[in-house]
N, C-alpha and C positions, 0 to 999 in steps of 0.2 A: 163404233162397236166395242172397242176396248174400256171408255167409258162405261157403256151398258153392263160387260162383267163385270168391272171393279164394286158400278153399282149395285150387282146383286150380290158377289160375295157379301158386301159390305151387309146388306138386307139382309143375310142369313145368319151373319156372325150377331148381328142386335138382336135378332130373332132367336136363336141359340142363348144368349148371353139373361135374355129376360126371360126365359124360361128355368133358369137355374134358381135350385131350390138356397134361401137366404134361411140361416138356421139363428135363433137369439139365443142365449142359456144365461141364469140367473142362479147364483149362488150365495150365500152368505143369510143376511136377517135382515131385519130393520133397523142395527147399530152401526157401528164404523169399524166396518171389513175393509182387508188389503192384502192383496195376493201381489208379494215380491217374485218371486222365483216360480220355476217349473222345471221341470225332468220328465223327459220322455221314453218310456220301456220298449225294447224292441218288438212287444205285441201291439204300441199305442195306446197304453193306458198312461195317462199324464196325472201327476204330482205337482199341486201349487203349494208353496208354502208361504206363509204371511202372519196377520195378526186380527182379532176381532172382539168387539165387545158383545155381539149380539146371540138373542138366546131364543130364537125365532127362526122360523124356514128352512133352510136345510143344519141350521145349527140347533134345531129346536131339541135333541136331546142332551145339549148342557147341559148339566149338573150344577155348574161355578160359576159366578159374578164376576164382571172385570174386564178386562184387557187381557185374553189369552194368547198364545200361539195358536196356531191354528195351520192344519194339511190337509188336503183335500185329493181324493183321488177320484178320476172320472175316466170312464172309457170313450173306445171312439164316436161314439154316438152323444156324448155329453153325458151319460147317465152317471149319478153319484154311485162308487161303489165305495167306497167309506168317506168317514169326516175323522181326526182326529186332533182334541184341541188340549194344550196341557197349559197350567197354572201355576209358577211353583214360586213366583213372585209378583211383581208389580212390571208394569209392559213387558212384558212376553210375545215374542215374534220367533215364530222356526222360519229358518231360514236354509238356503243350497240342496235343495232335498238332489241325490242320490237314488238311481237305482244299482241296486246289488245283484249277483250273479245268480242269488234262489230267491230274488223276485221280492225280496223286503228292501225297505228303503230306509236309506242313511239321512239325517239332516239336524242341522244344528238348532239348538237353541238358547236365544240371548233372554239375559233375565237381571232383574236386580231384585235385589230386598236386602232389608237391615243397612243401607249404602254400601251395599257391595254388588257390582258388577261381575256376572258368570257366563259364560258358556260350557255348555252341556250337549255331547253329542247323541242322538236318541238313533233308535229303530224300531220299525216296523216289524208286525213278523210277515217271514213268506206268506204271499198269496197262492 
């Protein structure tokens, strides 16, 4: 008997477990996107920060050629709610993104040009 329940919990829990909805989400273009970091706001909207070359898909309103920094902000359902990518040399990657206490976000960004090596701390404005 005791058998018999374990077997049907069991039955119920794989039955439970394949019914749950598997969600995918795709970000970036068709170049060489990288999302180091993320920061989570206490509503759930999440902050990736990275690097990309790409000028297509959810990057498609680039403006700039290159190897940008690049931030992404999505809510909890995956939806993009901004993209934001800066260029202000050669490899560019934001990095540690930060949420701040009126909802804009802090995060660094690494950059070279002319052989010099910079960081630059950036922000977001309030959401």
């Amino acid at each position: 008997m005791r058998k018999l329940i374990v077997t049907i919990l069991l039955l119920c829990t794989l039955a439970a477990s394949a019914c749950a909805e598997t969600r995918s989400y795709t970000y970036g273009g068709s170049g060489y996107d990288i999302l180091y970091d993320a920061a989570v706001s206490s509503d759930g909207r999440i902050v990736l920060t990275g690097t990309t070359d790409s000028a297509d898909g959810t990057l498609s309103s680039r403006t700039k050629a290159g190897r940008s920094g690049w931030a992404l902000c999505i809510d909890t359902q995956g939806n993009v709610l901004w993209n934001f990518c800066t260029r202000r040399g050669s490899y560019d990657t934001l990095r540690y993104p930060v949420f701040m206490e009126d909802g804009s976000v802090a995060m660094l960004l690494d950059t070279s040009h002319s052989g010099l090596y910079e960081v630059c701390l950036l922000y977001t404005s309030p959401s």
